[in-house]
N, C-alpha and C positions, 0 to 999 in steps of 0.2 A: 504493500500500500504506500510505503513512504516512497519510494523507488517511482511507483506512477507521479505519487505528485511533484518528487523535483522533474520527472520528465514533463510533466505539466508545465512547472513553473518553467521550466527553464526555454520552453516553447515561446509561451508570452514571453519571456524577457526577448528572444530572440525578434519575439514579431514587432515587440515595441522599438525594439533598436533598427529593425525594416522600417517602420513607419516613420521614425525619425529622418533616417536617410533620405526615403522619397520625401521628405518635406524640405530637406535641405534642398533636394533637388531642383525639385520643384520651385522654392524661392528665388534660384538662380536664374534658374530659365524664365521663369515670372520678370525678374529686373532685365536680363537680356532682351525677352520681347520690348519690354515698355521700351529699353533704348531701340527698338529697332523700329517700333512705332510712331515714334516723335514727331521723324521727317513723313510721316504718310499724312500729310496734312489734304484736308478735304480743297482741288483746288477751287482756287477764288476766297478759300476761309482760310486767315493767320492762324485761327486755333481751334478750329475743331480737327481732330483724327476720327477717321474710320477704322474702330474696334470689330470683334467678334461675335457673333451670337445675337448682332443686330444693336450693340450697344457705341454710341457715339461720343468719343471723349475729347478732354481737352490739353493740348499742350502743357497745359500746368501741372495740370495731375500725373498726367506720361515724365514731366520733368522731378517730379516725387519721388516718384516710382523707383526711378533708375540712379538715382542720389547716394542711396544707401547712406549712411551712419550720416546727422547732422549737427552731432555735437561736439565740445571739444577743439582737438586740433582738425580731424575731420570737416567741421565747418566752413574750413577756409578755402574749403576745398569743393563743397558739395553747395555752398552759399556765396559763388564768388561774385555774383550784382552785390552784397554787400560790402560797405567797408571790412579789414579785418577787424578791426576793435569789435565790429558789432556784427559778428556773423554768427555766433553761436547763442544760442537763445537759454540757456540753462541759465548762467548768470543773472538778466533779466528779470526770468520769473521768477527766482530764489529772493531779488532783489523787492519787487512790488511783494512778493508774499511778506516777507520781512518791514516792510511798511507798513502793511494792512495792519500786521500784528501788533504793530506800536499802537494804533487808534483799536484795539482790539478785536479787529476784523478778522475774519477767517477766509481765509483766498481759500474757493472748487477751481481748481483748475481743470478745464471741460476739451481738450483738444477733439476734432471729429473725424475720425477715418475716410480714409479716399472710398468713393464711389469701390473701384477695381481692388482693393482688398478685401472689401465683402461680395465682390460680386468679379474674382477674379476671373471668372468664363467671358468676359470682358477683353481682355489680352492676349489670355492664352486659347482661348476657345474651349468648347464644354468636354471635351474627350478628356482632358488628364482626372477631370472630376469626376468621370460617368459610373466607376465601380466605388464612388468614398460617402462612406454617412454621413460624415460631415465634410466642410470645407477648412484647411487648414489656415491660420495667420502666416500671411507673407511677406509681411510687414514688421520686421525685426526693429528698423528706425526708429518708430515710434514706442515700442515698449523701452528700447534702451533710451530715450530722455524721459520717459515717464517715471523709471525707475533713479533715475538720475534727479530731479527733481524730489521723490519722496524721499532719498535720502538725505535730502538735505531740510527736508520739514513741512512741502510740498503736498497737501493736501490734493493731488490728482488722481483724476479719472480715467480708468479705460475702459470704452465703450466697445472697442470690439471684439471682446469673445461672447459677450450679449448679442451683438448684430449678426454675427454669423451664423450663434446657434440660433438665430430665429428670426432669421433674415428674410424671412415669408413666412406668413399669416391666412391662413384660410378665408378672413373675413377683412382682415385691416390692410390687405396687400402686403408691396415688399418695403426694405428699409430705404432703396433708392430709387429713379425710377427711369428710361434711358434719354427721354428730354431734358431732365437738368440735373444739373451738379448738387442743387441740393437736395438734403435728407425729407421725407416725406414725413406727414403728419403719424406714421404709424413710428420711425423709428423718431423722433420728437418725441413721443408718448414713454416711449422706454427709459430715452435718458430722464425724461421729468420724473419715472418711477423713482429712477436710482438716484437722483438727487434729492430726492423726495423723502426717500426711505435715510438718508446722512440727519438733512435737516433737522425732520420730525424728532429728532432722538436729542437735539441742542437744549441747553436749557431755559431758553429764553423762548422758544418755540409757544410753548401753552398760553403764554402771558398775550400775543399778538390776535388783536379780536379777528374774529373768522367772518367771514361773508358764503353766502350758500350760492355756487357755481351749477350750472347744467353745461352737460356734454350730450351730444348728438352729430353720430357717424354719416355722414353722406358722400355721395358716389361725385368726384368731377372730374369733367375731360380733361386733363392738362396739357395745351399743347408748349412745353417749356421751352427757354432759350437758348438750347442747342437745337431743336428741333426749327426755330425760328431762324436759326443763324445757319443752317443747312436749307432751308429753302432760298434762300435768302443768294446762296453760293452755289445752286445745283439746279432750283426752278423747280425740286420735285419736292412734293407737300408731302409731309408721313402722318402716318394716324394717330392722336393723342395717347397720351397714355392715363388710362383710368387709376386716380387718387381718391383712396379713405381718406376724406376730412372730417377732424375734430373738432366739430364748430363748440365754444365752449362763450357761453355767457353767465353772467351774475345777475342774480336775483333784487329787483328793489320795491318798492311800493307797487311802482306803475308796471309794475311787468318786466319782462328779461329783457337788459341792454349790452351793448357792447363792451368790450371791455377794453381801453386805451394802453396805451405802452410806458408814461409819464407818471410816474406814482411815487414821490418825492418824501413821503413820510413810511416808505417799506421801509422794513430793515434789512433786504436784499437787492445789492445791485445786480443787473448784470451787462457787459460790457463784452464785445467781439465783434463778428463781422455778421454779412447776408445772412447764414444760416440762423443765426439768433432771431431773425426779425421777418424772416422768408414766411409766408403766408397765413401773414396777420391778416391782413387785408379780410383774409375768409376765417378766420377768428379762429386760427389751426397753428399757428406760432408757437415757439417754446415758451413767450410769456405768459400767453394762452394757458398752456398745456400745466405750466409751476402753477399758476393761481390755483388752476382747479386742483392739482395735488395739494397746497400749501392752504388753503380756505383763504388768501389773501393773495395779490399784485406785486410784482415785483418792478423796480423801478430800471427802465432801459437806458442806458449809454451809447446800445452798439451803432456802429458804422460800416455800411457797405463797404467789403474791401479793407476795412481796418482792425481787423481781429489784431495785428500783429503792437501796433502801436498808435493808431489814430484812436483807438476806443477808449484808450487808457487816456489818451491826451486828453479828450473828454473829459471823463474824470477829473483828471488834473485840473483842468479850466471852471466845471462844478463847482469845486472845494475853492479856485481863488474869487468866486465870483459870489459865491454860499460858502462862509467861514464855517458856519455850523450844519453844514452838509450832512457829514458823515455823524454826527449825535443819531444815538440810535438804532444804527447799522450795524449788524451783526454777519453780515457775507456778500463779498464781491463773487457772483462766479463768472469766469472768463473760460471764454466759450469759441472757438472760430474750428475752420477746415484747417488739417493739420499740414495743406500744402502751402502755409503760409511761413512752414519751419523751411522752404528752401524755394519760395518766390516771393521772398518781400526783397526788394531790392535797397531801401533805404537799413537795412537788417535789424536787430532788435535795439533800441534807443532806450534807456535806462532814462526813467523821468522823475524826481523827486515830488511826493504828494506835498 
């Protein structure tokens, strides 16, 4: 009996160390493609590429992709639009966390996975996947500053072993969608879990009066702006892509109203780029999606395009313009796509609160 089961174990250890290897592999050829897709730009369009499996990407993300390691002395090298002083981004956030801390704020650091890590049949096409129950991380970059950050005291987030395992939803769709680069109202929903389920447990949390939110799922066509930016370069229209929307209002007197983005007496910021603030409009946004987790609004900073340093600049300009701003405030979370750790060209700018 003992004899079967190290032959047992020792099976598994073997297949684990198989599995490991095709993952290695796998990542390789994963960074190889993205570099070999770069230049396959859609012509007429600077940055869209024609991916795999009917998914349309963007030079910025392909320029991610293929980066490999962005921190460190690596940086200099994978962030070269940056100056060198300001090409690695750990310093930085080590820096603003370390400030919040002073005014006793708690920095969520929220970075968001590329579209083609969760949805790598994107690059490489669906065959390397077609026999795997799950879909591996092929994105080693990002856990190595993630992990690089909480060692230094770095309250971060990673989102993507969440998105992969449950990266499509029978009812709520997928986490991305092949019209745009941003995250869909279903994978919004998740991170607000997870930031939801940190929060809840603070101790300041119970004291913050609650307002009563509704949520209701509806079906929209999304025709997004790759989709638009390929007609646009080709003349050929493609078919939207059908969005779970999380339409989520709050309850008042007069019946269910909107809910705005400016709420200047929360005691949570948040501050990042598009994705922060991507379909508010249809009342499906992650501020959206926090209120309804949190019973209360979170107050927005972010800026299109500025997760890396324009958000923060924000910030910064609040607090000299509002001295007593941050009274109150118990969490910045800082939130953008994590292709801004190797296309921000101005590189990460260290700003005193």
């Amino acid at each position: 009996m003992r004899c079967a089961r190290r032959i047992i174990l020792g099976m598994l250890v073997l297949a684990a160390f198989a599995c490991a290897d095709r993952d290695a592999e796998l990542r390789e050829e994963f960074r190889a493609a993205s570099l070999s897709l770069v230049d396959r730009r859609l012509p007429g369009s600077e940055r869209i590429v024609l991916g795999f499996d009917g998914w349309l990407l963007t030079w910025g993300e392909l320029q991610y992709l293929k980066a490999g390691s962005y921190i460190g002395d690596a940086a200099l090298q994978t962030n070269r639009n940056a100056p060198p002083e300001y090409a690695d981004p750990v310093p930085v956030i080590v820096d603003f966390h370390r400030q919040l801390q002073a005014h006793g704020i708690e920095l969520f650091f929220v970075p968001i996975p590329v579209r083609s890590t969760i949805y790598p049949e994107s690059v490489l096409g669906p065959e390397p996947f077609a026999q795997r129950e799950t879909i591996p991380n092929l994105d080693l970059s990002l856990q190595e500053l993630l992990s690089a950050v909480r060692e230094r005291g770095v309250k971060a987030f990673d989102l993507t072993p969440t998105f992969l395992s449950q990266r499509e939803h029978p009812k709520r769709g997928s986490v991305y969608v092949r019209s745009d680069t941003h995250w869909t109202p279903y994978g919004i929903t998740m991170a607000a879990r997870i930031l939801a389920a940190e929060i809840k447990e603070m101790p300041w949390f119970e004291a913050v009066p609650k307002q009563k939110y509704r949520q209701r799922w509806t079906t929209k066509m999304h025709n997004g702006h790759l989709y638009r930016d390929y007609e646009k370069a080709s003349g050929t229209v493609l078919e939207p892509d059908p969005v779970q929307m999380r339409r989520i209002t709050f309850e008042t007197q007069n019946g269910p109203e909107k809910l705005g983005l400016h709420h200047p007496q929360s005691p949570v910021i948040m501050i990042g780029d598009s994705n922060t603030i991507h379909w508010s409009r249809s009342r499906s946004g992650l501020p959206h999606s926090l209120a309804f987790e949190f019973g209360f609004p979170v107050d927005v900073l972010s800026i299109p395009g500025g997760g890396a340093n324009q958000s923060r600049l924000n910030l910064v300009r609040k607090i000299q313009s509002e001295p007593e701003y941050l009274e109150g405030k118990h969490v910045v979370i800082w939130c953008f796509s994590a292709r801004a750790f190797t296309n921000t060209r101005e590189g990460w700018i260290p700003m005193p609160l």
